[in-house]
N, C-alpha and C positions, 0 to 999 in steps of 0.2 A: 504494500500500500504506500502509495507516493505521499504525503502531506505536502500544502502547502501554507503561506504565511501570509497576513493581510496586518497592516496594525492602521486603528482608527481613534479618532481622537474627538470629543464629543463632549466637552462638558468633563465633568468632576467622570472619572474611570472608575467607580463603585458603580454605577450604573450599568453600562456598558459590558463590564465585565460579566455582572451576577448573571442579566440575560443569554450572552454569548455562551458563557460554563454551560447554559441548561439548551444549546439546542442541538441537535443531531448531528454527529460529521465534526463537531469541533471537541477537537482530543484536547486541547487546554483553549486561556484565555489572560492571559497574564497581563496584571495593571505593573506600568511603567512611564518612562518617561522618552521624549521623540525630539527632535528638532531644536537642539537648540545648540549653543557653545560651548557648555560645559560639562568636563567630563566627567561621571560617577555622580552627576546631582542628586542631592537627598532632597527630601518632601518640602523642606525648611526651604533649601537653596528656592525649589521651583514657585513656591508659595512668595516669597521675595519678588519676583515675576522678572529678575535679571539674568536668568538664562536664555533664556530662547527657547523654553521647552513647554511643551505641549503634555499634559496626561494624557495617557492615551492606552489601551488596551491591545495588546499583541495576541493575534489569534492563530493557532496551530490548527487546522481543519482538512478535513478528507473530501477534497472536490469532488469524488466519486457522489459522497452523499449530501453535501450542501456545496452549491456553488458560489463564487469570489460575487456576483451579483447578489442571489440569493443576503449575504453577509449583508452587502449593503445597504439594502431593500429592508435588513431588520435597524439599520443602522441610523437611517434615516428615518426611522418611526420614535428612534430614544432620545431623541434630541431634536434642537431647531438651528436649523442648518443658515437662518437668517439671521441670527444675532453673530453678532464680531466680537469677539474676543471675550465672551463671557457663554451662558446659559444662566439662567433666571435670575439669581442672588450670586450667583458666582462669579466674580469681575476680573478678568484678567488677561492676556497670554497666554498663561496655562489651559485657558479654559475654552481656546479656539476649536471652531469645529475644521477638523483636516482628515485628509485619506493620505497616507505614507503608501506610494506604491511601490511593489517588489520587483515590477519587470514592465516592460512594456503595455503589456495586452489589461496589464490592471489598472493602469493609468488609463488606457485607452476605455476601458470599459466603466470607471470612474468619471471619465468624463461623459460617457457617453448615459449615464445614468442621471447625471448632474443635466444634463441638455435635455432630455425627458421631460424631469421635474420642471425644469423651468417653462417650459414650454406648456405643462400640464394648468400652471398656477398653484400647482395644489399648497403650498407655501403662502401666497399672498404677498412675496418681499421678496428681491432678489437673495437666492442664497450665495452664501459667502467661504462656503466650504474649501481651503486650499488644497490643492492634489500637489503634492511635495514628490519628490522621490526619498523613501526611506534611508533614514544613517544610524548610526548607531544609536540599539537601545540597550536601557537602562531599566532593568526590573525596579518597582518601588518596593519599599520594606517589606519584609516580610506580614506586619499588621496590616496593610492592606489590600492582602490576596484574600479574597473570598471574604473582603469584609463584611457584607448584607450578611450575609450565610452567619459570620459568628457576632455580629450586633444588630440585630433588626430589629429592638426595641430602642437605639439610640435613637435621637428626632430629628436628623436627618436623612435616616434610613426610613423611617416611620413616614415623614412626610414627602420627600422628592425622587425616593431611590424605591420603595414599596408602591406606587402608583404607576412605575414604568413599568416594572417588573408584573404586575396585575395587568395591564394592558398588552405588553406584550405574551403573554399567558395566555388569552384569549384572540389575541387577532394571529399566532405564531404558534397554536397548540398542535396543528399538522408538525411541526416542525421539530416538537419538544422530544429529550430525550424519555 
């Protein structure tokens, strides 16, 4: 079995990740960090918003059984792809929505997903999502892998991380492992 690798970046990576873990074809989902200057950044540094880096969730997935669209298609339901450099309460850099692509055909199919939507309206705002090509990443700490999963009673989990995760549940249950 071939894997391959997609990493997207969408707002705060507790989100992103918890959905991605739970769908079909993705053998992991790992929150880290993408895009920026500095190397080995810890959560402090990106939080700072002087690196150039992006949270973002690194996905190991089986195209056989979920494809690099497919990924996308959930991706752009966890987030809003029209706000710049933040998601809701969350302000920053860090919190840009972007597509890190791995090769060619992902950019090209990243963009060609982006020309879609725009053209669909379904947004309402121009989205602003960057299609980068991937550089080195950086796993974030260990406390932040599968965080939903071990604090879903904290109130950010409770409030902005448990209502995608619900929504994605139901419009993405074909898809659920």
């Amino acid at each position: 079995m071939a894997y391959a690798v997609a990493t997207l970046a969408g707002g705060c990576f507790w989100c992103i990740e918890t959905v991605l873990n739970r769908l079909r074809g993705v053998e992991s989902a790992v929150s880290g960090y993408m895009g920026g200057h500095t190397a080995n950044p810890t959560y402090s540094d990106i939080c700072d918003g002087d690196t150039g880096h992006a949270e973002v969730v690194q996905v190991t997935f089986d195209p056989a059984v979920i494809s690099y669209r497919d990924l996308l298609d959930v991706f752009f339901t966890l987030h809003d792809p029209t706000q710049r450099n933040r998601q809701g309460n969350d302000v920053g850099t860090q919190y840009r929505s972007a597509i890190f692509w791995h090769s060619p055909e992902q950019k090209a199919e990243a963009e060609a997903v982006i020309a879609e939507l725009t053209a669909s309206k379904q947004f309402g705002a121009p989205i602003v999502t960057d299609v980068t090509e991937a550089t080195s990443f950086y796993p974030a700490e260990d406390y932040h892998q599968r965080y939903f999963e071990q604090n879903p009673q904290q109130p950010y989990c409770q409030y902005v991380v448990a209502p995608k995760v619900a929504k994605a549940q139901v419009k993405f249950a074909d898809r659920l492992k």
